[in-house]
N, C-alpha and C positions, 0 to 999 in steps of 0.2 A: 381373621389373621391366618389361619391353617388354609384355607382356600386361596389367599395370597402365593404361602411358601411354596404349594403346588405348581402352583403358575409361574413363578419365577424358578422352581427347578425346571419344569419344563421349558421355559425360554433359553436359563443357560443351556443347558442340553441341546436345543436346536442350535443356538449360535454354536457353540463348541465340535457342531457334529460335521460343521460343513468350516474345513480351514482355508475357503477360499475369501470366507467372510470376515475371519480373525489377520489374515494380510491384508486384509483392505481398509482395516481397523488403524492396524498397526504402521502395519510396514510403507505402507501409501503415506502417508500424512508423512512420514520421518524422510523417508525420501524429498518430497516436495517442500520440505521445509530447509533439506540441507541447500535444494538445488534452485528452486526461486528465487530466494532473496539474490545470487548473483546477477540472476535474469532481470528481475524485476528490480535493477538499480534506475533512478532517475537522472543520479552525476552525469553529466556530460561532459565529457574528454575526450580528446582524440578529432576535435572539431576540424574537419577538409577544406582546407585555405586555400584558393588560386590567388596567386600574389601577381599581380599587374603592374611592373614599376615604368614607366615611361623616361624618368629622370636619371635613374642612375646612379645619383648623389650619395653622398656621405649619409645625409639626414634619411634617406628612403634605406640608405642600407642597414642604419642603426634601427629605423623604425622594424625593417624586417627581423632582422637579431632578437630584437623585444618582443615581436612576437614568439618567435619561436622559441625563447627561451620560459614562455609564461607557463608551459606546460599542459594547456591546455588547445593549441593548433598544432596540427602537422602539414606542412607544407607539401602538396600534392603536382604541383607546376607553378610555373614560370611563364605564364602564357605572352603572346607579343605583342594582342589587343584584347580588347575589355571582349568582343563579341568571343573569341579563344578560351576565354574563360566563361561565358555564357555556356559555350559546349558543352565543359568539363561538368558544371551541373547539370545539363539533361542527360547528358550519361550516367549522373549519379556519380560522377567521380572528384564531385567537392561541391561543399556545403556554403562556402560563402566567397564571392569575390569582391578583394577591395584592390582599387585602381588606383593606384598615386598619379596625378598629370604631371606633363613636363614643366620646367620651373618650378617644381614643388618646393626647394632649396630655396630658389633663389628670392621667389615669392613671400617666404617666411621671411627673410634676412631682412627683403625691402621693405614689404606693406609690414610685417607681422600677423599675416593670417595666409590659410592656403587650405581649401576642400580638398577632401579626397570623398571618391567614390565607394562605398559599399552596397552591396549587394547580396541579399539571402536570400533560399532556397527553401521556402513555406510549406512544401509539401509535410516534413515531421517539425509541427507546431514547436514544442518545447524542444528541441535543438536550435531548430531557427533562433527564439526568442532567446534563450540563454546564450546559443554561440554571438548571438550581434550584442547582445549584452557585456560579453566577456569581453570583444575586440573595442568596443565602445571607451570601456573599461582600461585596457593597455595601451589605447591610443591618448586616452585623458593622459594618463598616467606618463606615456613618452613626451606629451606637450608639457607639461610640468618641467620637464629635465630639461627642456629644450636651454643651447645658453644662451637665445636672445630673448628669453624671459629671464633670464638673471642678470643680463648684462646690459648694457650700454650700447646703441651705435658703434661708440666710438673705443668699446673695449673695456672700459673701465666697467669696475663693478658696482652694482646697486644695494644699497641698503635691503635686507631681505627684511618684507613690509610683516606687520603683526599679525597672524593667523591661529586663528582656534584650531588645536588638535585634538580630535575624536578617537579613542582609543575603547576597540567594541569588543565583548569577548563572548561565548554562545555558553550558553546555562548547562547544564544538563548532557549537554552533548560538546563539548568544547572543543574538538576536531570536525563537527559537522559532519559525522560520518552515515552514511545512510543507512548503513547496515541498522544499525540503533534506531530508526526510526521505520524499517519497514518489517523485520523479524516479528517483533509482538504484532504485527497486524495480520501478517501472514498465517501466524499460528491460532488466531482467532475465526479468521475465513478458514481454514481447513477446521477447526471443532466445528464449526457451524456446519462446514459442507457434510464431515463424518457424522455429527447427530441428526443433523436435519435428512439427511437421504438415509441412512441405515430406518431408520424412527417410520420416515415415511413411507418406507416401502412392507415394513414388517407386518400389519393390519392384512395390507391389499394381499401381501403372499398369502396370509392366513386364507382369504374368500378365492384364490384362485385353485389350491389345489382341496379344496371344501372343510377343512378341519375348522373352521370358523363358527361351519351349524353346530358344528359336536357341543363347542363351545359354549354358544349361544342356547342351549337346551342346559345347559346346568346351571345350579341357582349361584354359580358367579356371578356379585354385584358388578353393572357398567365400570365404576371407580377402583374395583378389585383387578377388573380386567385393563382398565389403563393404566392401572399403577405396578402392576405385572410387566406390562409392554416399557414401561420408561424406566424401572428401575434398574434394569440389567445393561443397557446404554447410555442410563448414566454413572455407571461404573468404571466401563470400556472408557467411558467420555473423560473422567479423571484420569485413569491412567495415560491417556492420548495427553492429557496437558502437563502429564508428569514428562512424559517423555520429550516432550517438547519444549520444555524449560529447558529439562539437561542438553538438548541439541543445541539451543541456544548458547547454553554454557561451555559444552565439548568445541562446537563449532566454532560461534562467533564472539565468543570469550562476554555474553551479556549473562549478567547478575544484578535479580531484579533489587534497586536498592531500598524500598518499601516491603513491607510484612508478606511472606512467605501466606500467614494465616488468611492475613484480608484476599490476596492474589486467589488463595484458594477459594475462599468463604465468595466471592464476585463468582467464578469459574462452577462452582458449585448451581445457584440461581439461576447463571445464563444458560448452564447444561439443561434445567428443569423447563425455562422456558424454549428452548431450541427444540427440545424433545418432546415438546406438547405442542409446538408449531407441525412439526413432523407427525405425530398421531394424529392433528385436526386435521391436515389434508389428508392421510388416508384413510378416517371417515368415510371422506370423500368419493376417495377415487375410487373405481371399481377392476382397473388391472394395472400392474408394475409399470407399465407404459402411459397411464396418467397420471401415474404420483410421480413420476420422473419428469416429464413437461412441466407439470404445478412447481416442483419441488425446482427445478433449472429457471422458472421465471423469476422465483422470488429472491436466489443467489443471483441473480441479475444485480437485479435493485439493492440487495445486500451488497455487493461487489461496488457498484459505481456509486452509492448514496450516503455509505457508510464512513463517510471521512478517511477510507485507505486511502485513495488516489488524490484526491482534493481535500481542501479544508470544508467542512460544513458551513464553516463563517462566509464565505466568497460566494454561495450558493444562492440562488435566487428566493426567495422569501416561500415559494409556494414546494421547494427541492427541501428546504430546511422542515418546513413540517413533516414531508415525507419521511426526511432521516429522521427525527426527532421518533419515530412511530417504529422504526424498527431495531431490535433489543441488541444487534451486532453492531448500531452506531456507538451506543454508552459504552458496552464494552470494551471495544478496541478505544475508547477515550478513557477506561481505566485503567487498562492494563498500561497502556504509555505512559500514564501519569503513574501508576505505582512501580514500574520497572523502572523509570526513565528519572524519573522526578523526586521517588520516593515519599507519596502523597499519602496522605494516614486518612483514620473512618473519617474525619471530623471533613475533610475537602469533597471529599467523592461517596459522601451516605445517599447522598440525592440521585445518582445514578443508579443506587443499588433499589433504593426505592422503584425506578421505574424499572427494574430487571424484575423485581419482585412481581410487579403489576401485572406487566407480560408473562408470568409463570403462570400465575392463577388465572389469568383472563383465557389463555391460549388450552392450558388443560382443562379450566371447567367445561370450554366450548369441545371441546375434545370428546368429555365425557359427556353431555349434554348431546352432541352431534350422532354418539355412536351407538345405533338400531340395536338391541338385544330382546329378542323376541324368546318367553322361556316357552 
């Protein structure tokens, strides 16, 4: 234990000696936390319309009215043919064009039915698919009101026929707001990014400027000397999640509504495993320039795999085992459910179980990998 507190005085003392290290701790993560989430919003608004009307009529001018009052199109032109409006999106100067044909009006009145043209712009996938979604959407929506679906030919009104109404409301989040849904994930990829690369690079700095032999010649146990290296970053590493809760709080007004303790006690295990992922690759590696490749491949697969961006559920069978195997999928699925959901031990013990697994698996290999020749 005396050969421990050596070693961890000396760690703080390194970290604390050099304050390029404690900003990058600190002040990095708070910044990309305040300024992300705006970035990384998924809502799409503001959707670029070229409105093509051929007719003229009353019904294409209400149709246009309902769109624009939906809040979600802005009306970019008024083009005078469909090819007019093809332009305006190779230019990049609007996202979808719909065409109304001439007779639109008159075609509704007589047959009761009339195409219109739409048109989207694939190149950014989820605009595409949500703005044709949205306009899909206002057009259903303006057919409904139409009055030759309520009325008659000949003017009279019609019985309005018997219909199930679905009244839907959102759990948890009940404005749908995105913010609440991508903050806690954010703040989980930046613990990961600050322990995983601080953790991984600290080993290899030791073998690059040679204090590593010194090391290695006194009767420091392997497990003294990894648990030396992880304890002082999982310190930093709490405090980074302190401060990143209150950002949450100061900022985007989120309070998690689940246990403060559990939040912790989750943030605690995944710190242990992150930081013993970061000590096994720099085992590894033999200069700061290979624990930073290793260490940027596997935020990769943490980034795209981890249920930030997609649901793990819609994942192909052989992507789901992949997530399932890494420790920053469970946790960004705890923190949502204990921030979001307010979810106690009894729902979420089984993800702490596979944090736990990953702590001991990732550090024994850690201590197990790392050469100590006395």
């Amino acid at each position: 234990m005396r050969r421990l507190l050596f070693l961890l005085q000396k760690e703080f003392r390194q970290i604390f000696r050099d304050p390029t290290i404690l900003r990058m701790i600190f002040m990095v993560p708070t910044m990309q936390l305040i300024i992300m989430p705006f970035a990384a919003n998924f809502e799409v608004k503001n959707v670029n319309l070229a409105f093509v009307d051929h007719d003229h009529s009353q019904y294409s001018q209400e149709l246009v009215n309902k769109i624009s009052s939906s809040g979600y199109f802005q009306l970019v032109g008024d083009p005078q043919s469909f090819q007019d409006g093809l332009e305006l999106i190779e230019y990049g100067d609007a996202d979808l064009v719909l065409e109304v044909p001439s007779n639109f009006e008159k075609n509704l009145v007589r047959e009761g039915s009339q195409k219109v043209n739409l048109s989207v712009d694939a190149i950014n996938g989820t605009k595409a698919s949500l703005g044709g979604a949205y306009l899909r959407s206002v057009i259903a929506d303006f057919n409904g009101d139409l009055d030759i679906n309520i009325k008659l030919p000949d003017g009279t009104s019609v019985e309005p026929e018997a219909k199930i109404s679905v009244a839907s409301s959102s759990w948890y989040n009940p404005r749908a707001e995105y913010k609440y849904y991508i903050v806690p994930g954010i703040l989980v990829l930046l613990l990961t990014m600050i322990g995983g690369n601080m953790s991984a690079l600290n080993i290899v700095k030791e073998k690059e400027i040679g204090t590593i032999e010194q090391i290695n010649v006194t009767p420091v146990q392997k497990w003294e000397f990894i648990l030396g290296k992880l304890i002082p970053f999982w310190i930093l590493g709490i405090i980074v999640f302190t401060i990143g809760l209150i950002v949450m709080f100061i900022v985007y007004g989120i309070v998690p509504q689940g246990s403060f303790l559990l939040l912790y006690l989750f943030a605690e295990v995944y710190l242990v495993a992150v930081l013993g992922m970061g000590l096994l690759i720099s085992t590894f590696a033999d200069t700061q320039v290979q624990a930073m490749f290793i260490t940027f491949f596997f935020m990769m697969i943490f980034m795209m795999m981890s249920g930030f961006f997609t649901s793990v559920d819609s994942m192909a069978d052989w992507a789901k085992a992949v997530s399932n195997f890494t420790p920053v999928t469970h946790f960004i699925k705890v923190v949502r459910l204990i921030v979001l959901k307010g979810s106690g031990f009894s729902e979420v013990w089984v993800e702490l179980g596979y944090l736990g697994i990953f702590a001991v698996v990732l550090n024994g290999l850690a201590i197990w990998n790392y050469r100590k020749t006395n």
